[in-house]
DRENDOVO-998944 format. One record per atom (N, C-alpha, C): residue number from 1; atom name; x, y negated, z negated. Coordinates in pm, whole numbers, padded with zeros to 5 digits, always signed. Last residue first. Example, Ala and Ser with C-alpha at 12.3 -4.5 7.8 and 13.67 -1.06 7.14 Angstrom:
2
{2; N; {+01285; +00225; -00708}}
{2; CA; {+01367; +00106; -00714}}
{2; C; {+01290; -00003; -00787}}
{1; N; {+01319; +00569; -00780}}
{1; CA; {+01230; +00450; -00780}}
{1; C; {+01320; +00330; -00780}}
***
This chain:
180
{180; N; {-01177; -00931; -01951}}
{180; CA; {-01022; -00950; -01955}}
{180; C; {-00993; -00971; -02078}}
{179; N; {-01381; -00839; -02051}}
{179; CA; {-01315; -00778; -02010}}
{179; C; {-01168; -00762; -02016}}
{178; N; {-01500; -01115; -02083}}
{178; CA; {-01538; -01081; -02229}}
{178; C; {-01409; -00908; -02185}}
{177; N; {-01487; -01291; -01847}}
{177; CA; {-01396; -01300; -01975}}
{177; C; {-01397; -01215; -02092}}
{176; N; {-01682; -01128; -01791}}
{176; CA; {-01532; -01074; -01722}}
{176; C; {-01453; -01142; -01778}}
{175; N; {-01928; -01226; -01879}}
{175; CA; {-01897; -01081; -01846}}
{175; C; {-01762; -01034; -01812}}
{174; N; {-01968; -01432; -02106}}
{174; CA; {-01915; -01458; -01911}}
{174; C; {-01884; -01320; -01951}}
{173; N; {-02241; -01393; -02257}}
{173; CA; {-02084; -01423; -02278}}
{173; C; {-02096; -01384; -02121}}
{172; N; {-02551; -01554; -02426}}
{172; CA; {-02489; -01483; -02345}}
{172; C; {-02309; -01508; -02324}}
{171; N; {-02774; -01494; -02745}}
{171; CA; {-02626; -01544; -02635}}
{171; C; {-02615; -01497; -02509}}
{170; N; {-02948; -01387; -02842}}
{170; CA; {-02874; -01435; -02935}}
{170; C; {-02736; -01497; -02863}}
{169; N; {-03218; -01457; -02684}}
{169; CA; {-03200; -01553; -02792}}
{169; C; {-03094; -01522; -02861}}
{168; N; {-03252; -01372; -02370}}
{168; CA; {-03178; -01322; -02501}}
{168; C; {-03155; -01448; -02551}}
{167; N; {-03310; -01475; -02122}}
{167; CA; {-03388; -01364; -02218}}
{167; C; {-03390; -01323; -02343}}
{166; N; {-03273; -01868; -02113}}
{166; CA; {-03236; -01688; -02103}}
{166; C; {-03325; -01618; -02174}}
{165; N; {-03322; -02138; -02155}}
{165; CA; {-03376; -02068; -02043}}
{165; C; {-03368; -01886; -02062}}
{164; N; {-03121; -02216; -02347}}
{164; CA; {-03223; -02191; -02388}}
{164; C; {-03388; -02148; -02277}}
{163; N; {-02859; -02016; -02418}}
{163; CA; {-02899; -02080; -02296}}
{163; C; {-03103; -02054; -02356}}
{162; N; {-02506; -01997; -02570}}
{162; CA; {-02671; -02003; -02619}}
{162; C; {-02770; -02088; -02453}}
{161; N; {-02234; -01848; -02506}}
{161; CA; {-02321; -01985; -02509}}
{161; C; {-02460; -01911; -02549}}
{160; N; {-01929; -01722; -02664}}
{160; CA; {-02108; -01692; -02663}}
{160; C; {-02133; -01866; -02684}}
{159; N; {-01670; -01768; -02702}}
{159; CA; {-01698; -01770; -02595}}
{159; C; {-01890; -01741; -02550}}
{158; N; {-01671; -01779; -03030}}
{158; CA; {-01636; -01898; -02951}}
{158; C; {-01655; -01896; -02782}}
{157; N; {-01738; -01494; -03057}}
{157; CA; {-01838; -01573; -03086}}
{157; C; {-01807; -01704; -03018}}
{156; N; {-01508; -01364; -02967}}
{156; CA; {-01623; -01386; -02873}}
{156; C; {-01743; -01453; -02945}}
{155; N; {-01316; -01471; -03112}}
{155; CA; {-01313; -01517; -02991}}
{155; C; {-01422; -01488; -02945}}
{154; N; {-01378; -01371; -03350}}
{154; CA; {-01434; -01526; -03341}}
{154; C; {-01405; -01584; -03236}}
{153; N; {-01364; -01107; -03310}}
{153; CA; {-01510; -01155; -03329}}
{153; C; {-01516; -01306; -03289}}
{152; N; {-01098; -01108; -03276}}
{152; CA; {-01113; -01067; -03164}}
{152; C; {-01326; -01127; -03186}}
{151; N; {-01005; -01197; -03569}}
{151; CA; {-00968; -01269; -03436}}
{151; C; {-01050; -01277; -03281}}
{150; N; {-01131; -00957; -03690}}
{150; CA; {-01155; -01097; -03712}}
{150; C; {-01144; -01188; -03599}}
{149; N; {-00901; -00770; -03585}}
{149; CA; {-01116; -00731; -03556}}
{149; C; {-01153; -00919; -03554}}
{148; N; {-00703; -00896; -03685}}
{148; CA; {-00730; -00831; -03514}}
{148; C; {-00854; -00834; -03504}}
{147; N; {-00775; -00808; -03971}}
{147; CA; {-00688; -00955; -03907}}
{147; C; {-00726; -00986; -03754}}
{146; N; {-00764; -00571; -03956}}
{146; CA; {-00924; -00625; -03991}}
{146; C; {-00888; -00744; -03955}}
{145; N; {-00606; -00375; -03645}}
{145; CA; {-00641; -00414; -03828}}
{145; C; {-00776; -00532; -03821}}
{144; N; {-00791; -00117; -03472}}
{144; CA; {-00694; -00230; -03477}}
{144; C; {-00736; -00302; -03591}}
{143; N; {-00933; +00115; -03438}}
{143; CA; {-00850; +00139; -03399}}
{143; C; {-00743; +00006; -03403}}
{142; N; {-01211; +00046; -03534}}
{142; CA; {-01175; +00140; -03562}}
{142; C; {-00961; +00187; -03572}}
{141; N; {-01310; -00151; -03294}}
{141; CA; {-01293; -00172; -03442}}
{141; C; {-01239; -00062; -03574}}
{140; N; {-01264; -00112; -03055}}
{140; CA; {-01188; -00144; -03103}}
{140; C; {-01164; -00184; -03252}}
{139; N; {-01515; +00009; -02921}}
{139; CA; {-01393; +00054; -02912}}
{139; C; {-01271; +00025; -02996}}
{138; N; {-01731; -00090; -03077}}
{138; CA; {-01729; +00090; -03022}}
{138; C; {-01564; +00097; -03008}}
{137; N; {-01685; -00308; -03070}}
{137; CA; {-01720; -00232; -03225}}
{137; C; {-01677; -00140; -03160}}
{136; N; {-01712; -00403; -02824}}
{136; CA; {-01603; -00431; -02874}}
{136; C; {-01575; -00355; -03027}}
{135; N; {-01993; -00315; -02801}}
{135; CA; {-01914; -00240; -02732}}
{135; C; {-01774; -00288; -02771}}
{134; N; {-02145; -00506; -02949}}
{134; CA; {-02173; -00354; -03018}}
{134; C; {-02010; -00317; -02895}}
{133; N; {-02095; -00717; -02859}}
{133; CA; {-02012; -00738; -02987}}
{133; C; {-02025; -00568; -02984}}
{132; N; {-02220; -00703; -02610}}
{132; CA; {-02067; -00730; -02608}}
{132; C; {-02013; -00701; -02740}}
{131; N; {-02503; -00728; -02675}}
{131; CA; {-02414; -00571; -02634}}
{131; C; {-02246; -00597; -02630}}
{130; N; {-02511; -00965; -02803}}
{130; CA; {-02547; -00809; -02887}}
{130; C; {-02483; -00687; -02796}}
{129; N; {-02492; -01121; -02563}}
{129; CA; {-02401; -01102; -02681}}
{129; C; {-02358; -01023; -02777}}
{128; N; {-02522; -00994; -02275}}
{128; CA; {-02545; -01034; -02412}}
{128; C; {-02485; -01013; -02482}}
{127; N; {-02351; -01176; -01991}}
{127; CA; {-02407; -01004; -02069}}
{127; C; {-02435; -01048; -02181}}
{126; N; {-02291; -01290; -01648}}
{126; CA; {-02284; -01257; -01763}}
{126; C; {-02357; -01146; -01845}}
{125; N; {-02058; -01367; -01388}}
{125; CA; {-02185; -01299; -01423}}
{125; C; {-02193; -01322; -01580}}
{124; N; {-01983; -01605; -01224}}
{124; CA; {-01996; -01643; -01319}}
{124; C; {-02096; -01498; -01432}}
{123; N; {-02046; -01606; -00965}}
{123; CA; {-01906; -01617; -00970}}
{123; C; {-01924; -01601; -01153}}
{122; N; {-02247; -01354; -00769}}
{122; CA; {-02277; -01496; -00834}}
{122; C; {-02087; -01509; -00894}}
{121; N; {-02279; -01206; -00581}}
{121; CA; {-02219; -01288; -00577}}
{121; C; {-02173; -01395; -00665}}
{120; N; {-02480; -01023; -00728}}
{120; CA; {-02361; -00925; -00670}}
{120; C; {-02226; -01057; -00647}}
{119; N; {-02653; -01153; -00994}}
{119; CA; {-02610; -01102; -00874}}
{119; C; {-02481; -01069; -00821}}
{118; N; {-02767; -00983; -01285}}
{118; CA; {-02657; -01055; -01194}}
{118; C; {-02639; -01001; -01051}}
{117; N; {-02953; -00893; -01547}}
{117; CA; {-02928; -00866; -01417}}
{117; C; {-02844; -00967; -01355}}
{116; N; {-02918; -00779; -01871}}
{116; CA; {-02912; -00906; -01785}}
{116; C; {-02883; -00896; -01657}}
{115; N; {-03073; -00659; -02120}}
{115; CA; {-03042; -00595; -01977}}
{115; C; {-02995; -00754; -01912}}
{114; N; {-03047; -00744; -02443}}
{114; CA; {-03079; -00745; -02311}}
{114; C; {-03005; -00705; -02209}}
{113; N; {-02989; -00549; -02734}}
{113; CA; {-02943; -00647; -02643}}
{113; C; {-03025; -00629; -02493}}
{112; N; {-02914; -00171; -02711}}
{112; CA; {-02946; -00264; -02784}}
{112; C; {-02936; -00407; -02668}}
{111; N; {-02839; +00043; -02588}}
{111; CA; {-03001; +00025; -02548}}
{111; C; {-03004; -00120; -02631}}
{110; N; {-02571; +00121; -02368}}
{110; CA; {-02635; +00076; -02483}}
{110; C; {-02783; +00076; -02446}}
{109; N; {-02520; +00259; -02120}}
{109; CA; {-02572; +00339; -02185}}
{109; C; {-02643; +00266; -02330}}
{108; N; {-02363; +00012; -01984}}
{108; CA; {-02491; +00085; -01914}}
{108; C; {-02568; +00158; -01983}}
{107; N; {-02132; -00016; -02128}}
{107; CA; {-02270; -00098; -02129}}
{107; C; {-02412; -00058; -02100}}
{106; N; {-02009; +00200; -02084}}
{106; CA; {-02061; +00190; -02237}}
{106; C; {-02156; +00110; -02237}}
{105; N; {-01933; +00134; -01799}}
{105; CA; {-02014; +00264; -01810}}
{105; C; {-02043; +00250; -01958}}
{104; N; {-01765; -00075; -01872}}
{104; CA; {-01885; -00108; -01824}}
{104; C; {-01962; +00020; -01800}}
{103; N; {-01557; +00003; -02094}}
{103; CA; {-01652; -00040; -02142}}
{103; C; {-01775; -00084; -02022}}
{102; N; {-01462; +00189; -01848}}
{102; CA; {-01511; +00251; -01999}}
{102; C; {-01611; +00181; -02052}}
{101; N; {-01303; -00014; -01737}}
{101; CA; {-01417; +00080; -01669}}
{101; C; {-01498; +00133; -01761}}
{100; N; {-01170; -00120; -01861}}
{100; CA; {-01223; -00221; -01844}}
{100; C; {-01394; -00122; -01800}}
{99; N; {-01010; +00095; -01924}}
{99; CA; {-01034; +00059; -02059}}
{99; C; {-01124; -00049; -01981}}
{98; N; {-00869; +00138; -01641}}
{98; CA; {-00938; +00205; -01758}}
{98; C; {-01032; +00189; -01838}}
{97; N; {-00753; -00118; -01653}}
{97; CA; {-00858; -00104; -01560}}
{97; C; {-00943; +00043; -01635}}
{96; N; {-00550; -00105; -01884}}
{96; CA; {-00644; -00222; -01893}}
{96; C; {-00784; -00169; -01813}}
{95; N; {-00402; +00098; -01791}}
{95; CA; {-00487; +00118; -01872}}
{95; C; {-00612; +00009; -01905}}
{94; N; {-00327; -00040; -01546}}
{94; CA; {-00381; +00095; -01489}}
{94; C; {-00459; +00100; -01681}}
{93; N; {-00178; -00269; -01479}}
{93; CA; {-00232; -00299; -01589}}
{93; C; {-00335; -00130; -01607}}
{92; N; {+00045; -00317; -01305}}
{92; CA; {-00079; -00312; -01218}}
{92; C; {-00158; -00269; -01333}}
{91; N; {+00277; -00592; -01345}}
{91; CA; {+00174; -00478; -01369}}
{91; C; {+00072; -00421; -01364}}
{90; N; {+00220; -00891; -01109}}
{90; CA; {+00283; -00838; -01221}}
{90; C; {+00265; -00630; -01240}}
{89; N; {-00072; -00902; -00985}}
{89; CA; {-00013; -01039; -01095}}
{89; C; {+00083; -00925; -01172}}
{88; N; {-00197; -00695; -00767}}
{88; CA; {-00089; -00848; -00736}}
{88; C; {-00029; -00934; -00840}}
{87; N; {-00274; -00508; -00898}}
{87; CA; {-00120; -00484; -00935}}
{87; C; {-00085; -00604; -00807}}
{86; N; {-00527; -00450; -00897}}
{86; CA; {-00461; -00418; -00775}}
{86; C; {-00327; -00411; -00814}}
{85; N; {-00591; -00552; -01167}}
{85; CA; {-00592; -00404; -01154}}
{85; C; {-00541; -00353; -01012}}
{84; N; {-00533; -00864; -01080}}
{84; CA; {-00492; -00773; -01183}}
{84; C; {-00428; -00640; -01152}}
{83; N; {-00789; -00880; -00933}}
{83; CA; {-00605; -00910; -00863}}
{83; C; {-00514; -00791; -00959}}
{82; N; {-00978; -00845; -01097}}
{82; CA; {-00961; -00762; -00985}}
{82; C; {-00819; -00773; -00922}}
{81; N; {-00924; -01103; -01266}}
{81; CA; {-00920; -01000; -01349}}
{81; C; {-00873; -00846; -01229}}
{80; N; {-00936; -01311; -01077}}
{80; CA; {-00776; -01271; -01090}}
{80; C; {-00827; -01178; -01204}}
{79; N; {-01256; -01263; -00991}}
{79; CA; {-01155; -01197; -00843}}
{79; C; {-01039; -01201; -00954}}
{78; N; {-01329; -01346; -01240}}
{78; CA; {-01347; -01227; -01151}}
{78; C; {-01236; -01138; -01083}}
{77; N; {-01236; -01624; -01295}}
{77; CA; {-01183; -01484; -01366}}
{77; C; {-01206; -01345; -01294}}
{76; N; {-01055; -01830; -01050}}
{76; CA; {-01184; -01773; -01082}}
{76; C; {-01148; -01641; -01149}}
{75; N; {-00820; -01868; -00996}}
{75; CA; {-00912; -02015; -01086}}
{75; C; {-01035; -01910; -01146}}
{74; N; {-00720; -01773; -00792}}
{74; CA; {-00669; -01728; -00939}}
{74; C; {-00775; -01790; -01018}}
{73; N; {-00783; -01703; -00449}}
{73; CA; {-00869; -01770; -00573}}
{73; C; {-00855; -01735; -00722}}
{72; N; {-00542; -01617; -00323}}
{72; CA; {-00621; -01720; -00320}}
{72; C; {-00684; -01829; -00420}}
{71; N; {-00548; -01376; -00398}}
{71; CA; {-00462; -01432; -00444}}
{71; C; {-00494; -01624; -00412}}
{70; N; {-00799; -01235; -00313}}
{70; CA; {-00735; -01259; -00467}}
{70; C; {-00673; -01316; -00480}}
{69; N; {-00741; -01280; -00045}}
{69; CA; {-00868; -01340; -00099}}
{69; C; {-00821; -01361; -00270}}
{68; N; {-00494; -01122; -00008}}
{68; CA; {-00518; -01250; +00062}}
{68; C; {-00633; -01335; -00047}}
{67; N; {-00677; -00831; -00044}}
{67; CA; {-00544; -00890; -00090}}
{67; C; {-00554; -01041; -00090}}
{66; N; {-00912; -00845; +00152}}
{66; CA; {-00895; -00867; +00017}}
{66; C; {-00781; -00910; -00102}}
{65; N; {-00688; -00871; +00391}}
{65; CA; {-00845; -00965; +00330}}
{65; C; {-00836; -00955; +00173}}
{64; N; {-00604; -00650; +00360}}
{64; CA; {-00502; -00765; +00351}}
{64; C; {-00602; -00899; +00328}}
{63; N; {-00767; -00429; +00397}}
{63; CA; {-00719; -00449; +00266}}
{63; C; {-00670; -00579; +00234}}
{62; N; {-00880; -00524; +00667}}
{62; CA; {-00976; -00588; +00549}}
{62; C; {-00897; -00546; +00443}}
{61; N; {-00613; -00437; +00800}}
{61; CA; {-00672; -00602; +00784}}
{61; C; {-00728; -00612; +00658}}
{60; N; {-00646; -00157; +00728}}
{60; CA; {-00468; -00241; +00664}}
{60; C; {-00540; -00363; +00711}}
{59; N; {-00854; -00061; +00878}}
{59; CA; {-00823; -00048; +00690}}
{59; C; {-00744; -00164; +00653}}
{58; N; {-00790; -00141; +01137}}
{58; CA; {-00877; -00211; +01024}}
{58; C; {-00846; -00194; +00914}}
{57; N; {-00551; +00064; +01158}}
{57; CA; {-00535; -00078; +01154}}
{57; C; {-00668; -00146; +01135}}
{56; N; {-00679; +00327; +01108}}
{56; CA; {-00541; +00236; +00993}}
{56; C; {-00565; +00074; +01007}}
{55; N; {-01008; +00360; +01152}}
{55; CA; {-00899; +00300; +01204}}
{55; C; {-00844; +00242; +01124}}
{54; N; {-01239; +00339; +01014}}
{54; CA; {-01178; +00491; +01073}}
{54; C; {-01075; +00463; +01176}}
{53; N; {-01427; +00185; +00829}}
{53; CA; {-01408; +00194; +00932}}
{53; C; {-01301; +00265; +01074}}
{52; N; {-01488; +00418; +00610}}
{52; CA; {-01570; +00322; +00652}}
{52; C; {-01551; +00316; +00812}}
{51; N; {-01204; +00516; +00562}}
{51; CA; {-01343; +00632; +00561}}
{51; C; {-01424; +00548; +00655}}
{50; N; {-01022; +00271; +00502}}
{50; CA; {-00986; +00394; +00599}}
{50; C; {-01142; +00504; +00628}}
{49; N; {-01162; +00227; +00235}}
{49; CA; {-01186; +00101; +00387}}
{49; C; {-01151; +00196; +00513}}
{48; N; {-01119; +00385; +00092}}
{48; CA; {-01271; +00398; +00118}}
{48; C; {-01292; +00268; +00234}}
{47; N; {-00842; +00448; +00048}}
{47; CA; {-00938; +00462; +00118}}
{47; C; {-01071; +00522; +00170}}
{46; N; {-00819; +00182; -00050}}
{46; CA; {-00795; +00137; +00084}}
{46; C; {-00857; +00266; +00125}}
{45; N; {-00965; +00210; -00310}}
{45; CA; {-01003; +00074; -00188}}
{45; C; {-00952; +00103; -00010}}
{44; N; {-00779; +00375; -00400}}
{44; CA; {-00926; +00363; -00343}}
{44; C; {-00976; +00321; -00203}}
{43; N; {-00554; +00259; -00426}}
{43; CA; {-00563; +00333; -00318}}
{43; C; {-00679; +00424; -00294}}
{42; N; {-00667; +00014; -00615}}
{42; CA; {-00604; -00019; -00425}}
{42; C; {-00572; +00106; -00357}}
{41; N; {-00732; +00218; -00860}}
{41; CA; {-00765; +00098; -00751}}
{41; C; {-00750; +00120; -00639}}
{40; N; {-00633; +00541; -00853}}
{40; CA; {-00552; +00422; -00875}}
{40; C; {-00668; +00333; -00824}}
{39; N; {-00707; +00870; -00947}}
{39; CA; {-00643; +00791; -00812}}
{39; C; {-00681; +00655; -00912}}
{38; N; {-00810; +01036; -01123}}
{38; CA; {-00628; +01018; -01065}}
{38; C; {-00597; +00935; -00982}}
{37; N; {-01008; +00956; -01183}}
{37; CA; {-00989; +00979; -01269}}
{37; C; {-00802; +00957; -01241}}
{36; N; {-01382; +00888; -01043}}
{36; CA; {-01232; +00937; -01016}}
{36; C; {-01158; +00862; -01133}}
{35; N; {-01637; +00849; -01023}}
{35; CA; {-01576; +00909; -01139}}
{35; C; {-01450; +00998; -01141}}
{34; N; {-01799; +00786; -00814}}
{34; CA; {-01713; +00893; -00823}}
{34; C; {-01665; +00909; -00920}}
{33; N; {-01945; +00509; -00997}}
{33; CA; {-02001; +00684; -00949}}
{33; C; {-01920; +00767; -00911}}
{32; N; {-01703; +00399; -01051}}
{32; CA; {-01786; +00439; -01135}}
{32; C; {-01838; +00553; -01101}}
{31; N; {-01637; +00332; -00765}}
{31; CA; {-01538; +00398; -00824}}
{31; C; {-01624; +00417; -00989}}
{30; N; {-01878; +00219; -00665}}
{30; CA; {-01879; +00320; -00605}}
{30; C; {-01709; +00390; -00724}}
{29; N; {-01852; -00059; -00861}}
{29; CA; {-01992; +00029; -00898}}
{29; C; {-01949; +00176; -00826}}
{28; N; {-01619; -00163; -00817}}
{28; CA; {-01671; -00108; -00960}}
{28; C; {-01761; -00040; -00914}}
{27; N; {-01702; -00196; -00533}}
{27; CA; {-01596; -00131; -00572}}
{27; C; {-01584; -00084; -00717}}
{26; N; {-01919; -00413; -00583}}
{26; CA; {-01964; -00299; -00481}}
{26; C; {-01842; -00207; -00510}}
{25; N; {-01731; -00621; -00703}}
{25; CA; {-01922; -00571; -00725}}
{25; C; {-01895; -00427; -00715}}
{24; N; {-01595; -00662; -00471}}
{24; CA; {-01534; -00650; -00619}}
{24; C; {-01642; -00559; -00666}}
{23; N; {-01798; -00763; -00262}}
{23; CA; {-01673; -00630; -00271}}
{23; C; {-01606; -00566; -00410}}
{22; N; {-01920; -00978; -00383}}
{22; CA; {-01980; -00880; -00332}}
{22; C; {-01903; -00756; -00327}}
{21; N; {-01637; -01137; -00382}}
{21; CA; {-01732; -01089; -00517}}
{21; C; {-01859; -00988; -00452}}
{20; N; {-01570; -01147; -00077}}
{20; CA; {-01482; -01108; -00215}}
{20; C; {-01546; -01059; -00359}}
{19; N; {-01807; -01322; -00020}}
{19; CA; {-01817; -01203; +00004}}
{19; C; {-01677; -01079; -00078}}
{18; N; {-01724; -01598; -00136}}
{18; CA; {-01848; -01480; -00205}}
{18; C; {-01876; -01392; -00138}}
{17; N; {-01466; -01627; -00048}}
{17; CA; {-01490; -01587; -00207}}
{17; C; {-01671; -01496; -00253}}
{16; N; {-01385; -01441; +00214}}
{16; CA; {-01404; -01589; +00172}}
{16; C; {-01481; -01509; +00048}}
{15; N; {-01055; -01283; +00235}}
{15; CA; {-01183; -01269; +00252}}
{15; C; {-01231; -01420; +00162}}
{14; N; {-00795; -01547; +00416}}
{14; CA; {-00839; -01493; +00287}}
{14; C; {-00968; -01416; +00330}}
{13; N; {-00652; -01384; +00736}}
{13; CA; {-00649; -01494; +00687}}
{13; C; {-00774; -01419; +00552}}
{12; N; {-00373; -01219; +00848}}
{12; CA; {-00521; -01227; +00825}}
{12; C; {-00534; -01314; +00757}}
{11; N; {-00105; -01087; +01029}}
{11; CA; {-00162; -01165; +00975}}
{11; C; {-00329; -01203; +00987}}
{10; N; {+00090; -00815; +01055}}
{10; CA; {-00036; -00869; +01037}}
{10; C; {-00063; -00981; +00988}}
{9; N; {+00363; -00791; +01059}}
{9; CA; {+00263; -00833; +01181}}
{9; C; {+00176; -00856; +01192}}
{8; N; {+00446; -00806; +00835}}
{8; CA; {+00423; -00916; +00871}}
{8; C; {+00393; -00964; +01020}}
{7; N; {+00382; -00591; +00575}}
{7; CA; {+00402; -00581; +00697}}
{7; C; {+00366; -00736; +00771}}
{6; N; {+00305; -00632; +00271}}
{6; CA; {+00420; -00659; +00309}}
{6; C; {+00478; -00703; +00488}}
{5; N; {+00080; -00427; +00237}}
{5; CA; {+00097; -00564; +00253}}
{5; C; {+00230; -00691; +00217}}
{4; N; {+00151; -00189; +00347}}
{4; CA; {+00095; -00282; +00414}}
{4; C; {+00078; -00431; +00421}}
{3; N; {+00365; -00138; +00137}}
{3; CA; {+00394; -00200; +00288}}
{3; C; {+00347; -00201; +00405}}
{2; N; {+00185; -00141; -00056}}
{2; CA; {+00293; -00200; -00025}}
{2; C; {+00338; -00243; +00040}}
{1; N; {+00081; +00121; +00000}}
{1; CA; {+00000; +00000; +00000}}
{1; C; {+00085; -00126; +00000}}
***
C-alpha cells in the first residue's frame, strides 16, 4: 500500500470531504459486518476497492483519493481519526482502531441512552451522553487508576453539550472525539 501511494505516476487529486465521510461511514460499517480480525484498515479498503471496481489501476486512484482526501482535511476529527488508523499520521495505531471498533459494536448493543441517528455525511456525528459514559465504564474503568477514571469523566463531561432541540436531555458528545 505503500507504494501505491508513493508511486508518482499517479496523480489524483483529494476525494471531496463529504463524499470522504460517506466512505469512512460505509468502511466502519462493512469492516464491522465482516468481522475481520487479521487484516488491517487500508488493506481492506484497498481490497474492497480492488473487488468493486476490478482494475489495480482504479483500486490504486480511489485508494489515492482517499489517501489524498485525509490528508487534506486534518481540521476535521473524523476523516484525521480515519487518517490515523490508515497509518498516514505516524503509527498506524492498529490497537487504537481495535479498541475504536469494539466500542462502536458496544454501542450498538447498549439499550441505555438514546439511539441518535446521523447522517452518513454529516461532519460532526454525535451520541449520548449516557451511552458514552456507560461504554467508557465498560472498558476502562476497571483497567486504569481512579486519578485516570476521574480525568477521563471530566473530559467527557467537559466535551457533553446540552442541545435543547435533542432527544436526550442528558447530552450529546461529538462521536469521534469521544473515540479519539
Amino acid at each position: 500500500l505503500k507504494a501505491i501511494a508513493q508511486n508518482e505516476k499517479i496523480t489524483v487529486h483529494a476525494m471531496p470531504k463529504k463524499m470522504l465521510l460517506r466512505a469512512i461511514t460505509q468502511y466502519y460499517k462493512e469492516y464491522i459486518a465482516a468481522k475481520i480480525v487479521e487484516q488491517d484498515l487500508p488493506t481492506y479498503i484497498y481490497g474492497s476497492l480492488a473487488y468493486r471496481y476490478g482494475l489495480k489501476a482504479v483500486a490504486d486512484k480511489k485508494f489515492l483519493q482517499i489517501v489524498n482526501g485525509c490528508l487534506k482535511d486534518t481540521s476535521n476529527t473524523r476523516i484525521r481519526l480515519f487518517g490515523r488508523f490508515l497509518g498516514l499520521f505516524g503509527d498506524t495505531a492498529s490497537e487504537d482502531f481495535k479498541r475504536c471498533l469494539a466500542a462502536k459494536e458496544y454501542m450498538n448493543t447498549l439499550s441505555t441512552g438514546v439511539i441518535i441517528t446521523n447522517i452518513d455525511t454529516e461532519e460532526k456525528p454525535r451520541i449520548s451522553y449516557q451511552r458514552a459514559f456507560e461504554c467508557a465504564q465498560h472498558f476502562f474503568k476497571e483497567k486504569i487508576s481512579e486519578e485516570q477514571w476521574n480525568s477521563l469523566t471530566g473530559t467527557l463531561e467537559n466535551a457533553r453539550h446540552i442541545d435543547a432541540r435533542s432527544v436526550d436531555f442528558g447530552g450529546l458528545i461529538e462521536s469521534d472525539q469521544f473515540y479519539e
